[in-house]
C-alpha positions in Angstrom: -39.3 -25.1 49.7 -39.8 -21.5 49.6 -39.9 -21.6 53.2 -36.4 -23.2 53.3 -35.1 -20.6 50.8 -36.0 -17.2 52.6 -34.8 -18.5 55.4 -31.1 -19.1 54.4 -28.8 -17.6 56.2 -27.4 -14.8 53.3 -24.6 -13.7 55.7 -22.6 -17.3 55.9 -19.5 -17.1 54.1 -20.1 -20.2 52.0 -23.4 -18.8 50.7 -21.7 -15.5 50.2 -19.1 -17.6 48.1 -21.3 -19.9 46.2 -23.1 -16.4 45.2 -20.5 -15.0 43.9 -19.1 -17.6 41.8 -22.4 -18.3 40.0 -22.5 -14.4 39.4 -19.0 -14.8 37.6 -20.0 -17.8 35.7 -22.9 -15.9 34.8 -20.9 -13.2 33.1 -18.1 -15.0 31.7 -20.9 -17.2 30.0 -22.6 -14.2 28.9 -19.5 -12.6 26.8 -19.0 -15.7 25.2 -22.4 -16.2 24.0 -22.5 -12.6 22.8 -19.2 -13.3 21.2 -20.4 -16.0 19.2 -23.6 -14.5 18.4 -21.9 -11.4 16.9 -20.0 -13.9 15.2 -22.6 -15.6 13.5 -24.4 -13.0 12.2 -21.5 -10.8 10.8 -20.6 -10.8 7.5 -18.2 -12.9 6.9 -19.9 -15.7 8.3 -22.4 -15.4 6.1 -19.8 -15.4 3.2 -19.9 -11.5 2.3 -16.2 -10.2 2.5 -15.0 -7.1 2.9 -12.9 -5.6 0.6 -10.0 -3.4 1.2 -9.0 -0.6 -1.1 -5.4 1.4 -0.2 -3.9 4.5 -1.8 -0.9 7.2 -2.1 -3.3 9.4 0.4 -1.9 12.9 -0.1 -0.6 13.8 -3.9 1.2 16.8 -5.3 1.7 17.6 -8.9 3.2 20.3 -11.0 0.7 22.2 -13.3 0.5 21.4 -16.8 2.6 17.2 -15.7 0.9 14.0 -15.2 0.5 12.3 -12.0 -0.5 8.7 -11.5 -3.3 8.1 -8.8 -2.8 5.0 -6.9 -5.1 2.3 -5.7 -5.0 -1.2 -5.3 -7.2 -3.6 -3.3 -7.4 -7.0 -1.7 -10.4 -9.2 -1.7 -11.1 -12.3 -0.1 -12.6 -13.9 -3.2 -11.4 -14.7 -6.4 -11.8 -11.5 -9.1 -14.9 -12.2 -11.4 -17.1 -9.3 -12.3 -15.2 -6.6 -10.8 -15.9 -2.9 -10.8 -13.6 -0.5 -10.5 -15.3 3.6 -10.0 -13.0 7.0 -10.2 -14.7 10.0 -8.9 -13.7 13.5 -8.5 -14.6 15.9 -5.4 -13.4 19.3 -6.6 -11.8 21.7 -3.7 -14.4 23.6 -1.8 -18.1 23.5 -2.9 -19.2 21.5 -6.3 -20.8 18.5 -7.2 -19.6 15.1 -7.7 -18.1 13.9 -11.1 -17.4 10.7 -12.3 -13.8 10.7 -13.6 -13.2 6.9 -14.9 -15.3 3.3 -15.0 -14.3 -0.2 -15.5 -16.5 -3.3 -15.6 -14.9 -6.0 -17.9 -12.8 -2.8 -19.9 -12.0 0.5 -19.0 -14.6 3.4 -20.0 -12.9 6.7 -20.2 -15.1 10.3 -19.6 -16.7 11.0 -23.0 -17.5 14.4 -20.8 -16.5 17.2 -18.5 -13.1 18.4 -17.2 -11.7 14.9 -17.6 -12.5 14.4 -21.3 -9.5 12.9 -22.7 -7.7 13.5 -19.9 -7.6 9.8 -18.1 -5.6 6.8 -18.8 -6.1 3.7 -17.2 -3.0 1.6 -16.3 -4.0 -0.6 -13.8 -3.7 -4.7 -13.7 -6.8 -6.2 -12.5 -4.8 -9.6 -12.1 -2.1 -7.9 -10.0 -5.2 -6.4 -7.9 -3.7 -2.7 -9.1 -6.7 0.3 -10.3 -4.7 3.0 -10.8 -5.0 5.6 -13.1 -3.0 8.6 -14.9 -4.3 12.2 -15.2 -2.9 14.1 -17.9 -1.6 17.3 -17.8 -3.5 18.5 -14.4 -4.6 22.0 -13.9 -5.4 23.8 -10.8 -9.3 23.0 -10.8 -8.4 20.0 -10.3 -7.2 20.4 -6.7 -9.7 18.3 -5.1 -10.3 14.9 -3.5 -10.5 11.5 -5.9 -11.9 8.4 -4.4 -11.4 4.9 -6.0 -14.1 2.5 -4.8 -13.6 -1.6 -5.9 -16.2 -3.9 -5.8 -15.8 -7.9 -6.4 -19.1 -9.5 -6.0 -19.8 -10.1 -3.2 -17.1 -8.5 -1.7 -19.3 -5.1 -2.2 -18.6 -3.8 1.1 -15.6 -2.4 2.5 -13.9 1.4 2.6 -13.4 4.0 -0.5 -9.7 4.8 -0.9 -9.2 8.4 -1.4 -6.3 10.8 -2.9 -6.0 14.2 -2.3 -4.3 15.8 -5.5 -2.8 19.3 -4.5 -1.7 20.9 -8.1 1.2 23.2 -7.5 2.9 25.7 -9.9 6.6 24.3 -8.8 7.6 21.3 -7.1 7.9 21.9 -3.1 11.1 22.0 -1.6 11.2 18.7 0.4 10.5 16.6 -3.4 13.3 18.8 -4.9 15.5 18.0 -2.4 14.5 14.6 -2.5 15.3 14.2 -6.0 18.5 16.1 -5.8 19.9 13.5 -3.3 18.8 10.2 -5.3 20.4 12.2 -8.5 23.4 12.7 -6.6 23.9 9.7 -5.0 23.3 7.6 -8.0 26.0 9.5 -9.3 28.2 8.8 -6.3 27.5 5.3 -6.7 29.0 5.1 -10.1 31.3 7.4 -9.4 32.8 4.7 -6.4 32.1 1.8 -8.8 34.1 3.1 -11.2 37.1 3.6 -9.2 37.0 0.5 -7.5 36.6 -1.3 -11.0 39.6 0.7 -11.7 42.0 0.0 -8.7 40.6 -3.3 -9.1 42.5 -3.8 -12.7 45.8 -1.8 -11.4 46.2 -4.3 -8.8 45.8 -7.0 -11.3 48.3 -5.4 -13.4 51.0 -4.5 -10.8 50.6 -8.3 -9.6 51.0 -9.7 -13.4 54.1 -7.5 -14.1 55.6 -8.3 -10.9 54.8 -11.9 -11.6 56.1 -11.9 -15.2 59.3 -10.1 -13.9 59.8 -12.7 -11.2 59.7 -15.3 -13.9 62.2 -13.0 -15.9 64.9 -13.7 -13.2 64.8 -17.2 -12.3 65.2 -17.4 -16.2 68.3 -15.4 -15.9 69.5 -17.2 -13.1 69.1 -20.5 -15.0 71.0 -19.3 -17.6 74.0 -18.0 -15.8 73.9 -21.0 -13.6 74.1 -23.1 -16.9 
């Protein structure tokens, strides 16, 4: 049998064909069985979600205001015993502080630069952890990261904010607020006079109506 093997003819085209579709068969049934390999070992095959946590990303605030921080998540499983964890990166070189905590009820900062200064006014059923720092001040330019975890959805990425603390607002949300003031007033402003022409209309048509009636009275009467 061996024999008959080394001898084969390698150049005929039908052994060079035959060759080269078992080599593609080969691969193609190589990627799938990697494909469903990976799949069977990742995690959400073996029921372990990932959750996802978004936020505002890039935050300015006026020294001395309050500024609402963002974050809300999606989980593949239904919420049970949640945690929610606020920490604060300051600007530069410094360690790591933990800024707010909630399992089962929010637990404020007893300590540190955010001692009374945190409110929580997220909605665990509307999937919301976002929180309000009060009256910011300029240390605490810096990076805050809101990480969610919903057993056993534990894994998954760490939303961040970076909070810039300014001493006026920037020109761009200045202007931005000037327009919606001003074209809130437009808005009324147009409603206004269309309510107005609106009514004149009405008007004009009743008296011209009324006056109408007026003379086919008068005409009765004369006729009569």
């Amino acid at each position: 049998m061996f024999s008959l093997f080394f001898s084969c003819n390698y150049n005929s085209p039908s052994l060079k064909f035959s060759l080269s579709l078992s080599l593609i068969f080969f691969i193609f049934f190589s990627v799938s069985l990697f494909r469903h390999l990976s799949l069977l070992f990742s995690p959400g095959w073996l029921g372990v979600g990932a959750m996802r946590v978004y936020t505002s990303g890039r935050v300015e605030a006026v020294n001395g205001t309050d500024v609402r921080l963002k974050c809300t998540f999606q989980s593949s499983h239904p919420i049970q015993s949640i945690t929610i964890s606020w920490s604060f990166r300051p600007l530069g070189q410094g360690p790591v502080e933990s800024v707010f905590y909630y399992y089962e009820r929010p637990y404020l900062p007893t300590e540190g630069r955010f001692r009374k200064k945190v409110s929580w006014v997220g909605d665990i059923s509307s999937w919301d952890a976002s929180i309000i720092v009060r009256s910011v001040l300029f240390s605490y330019n810096g990076t805050f990261s809101c990480q969610v975890k919903n057993p056993p959805d534990v894994h998954g990425n760490v939303g961040e904010v970076q909070l810039r603390v300014v001493t006026t607002a920037s020109f761009s949300e200045i202007v931005i607020l000037t327009v919606a003031i001003g074209g809130a007033v437009l808005l009324i402003i147009i409603v206004l006079i269309t309510v107005m022409f609106v009514r004149r209309c009405r008007n004009a048509e009743q008296m011209e109506c009324e006056r109408t009636t007026l003379r086919r009275d008068q005409k009765d009467l004369v006729v009569w």
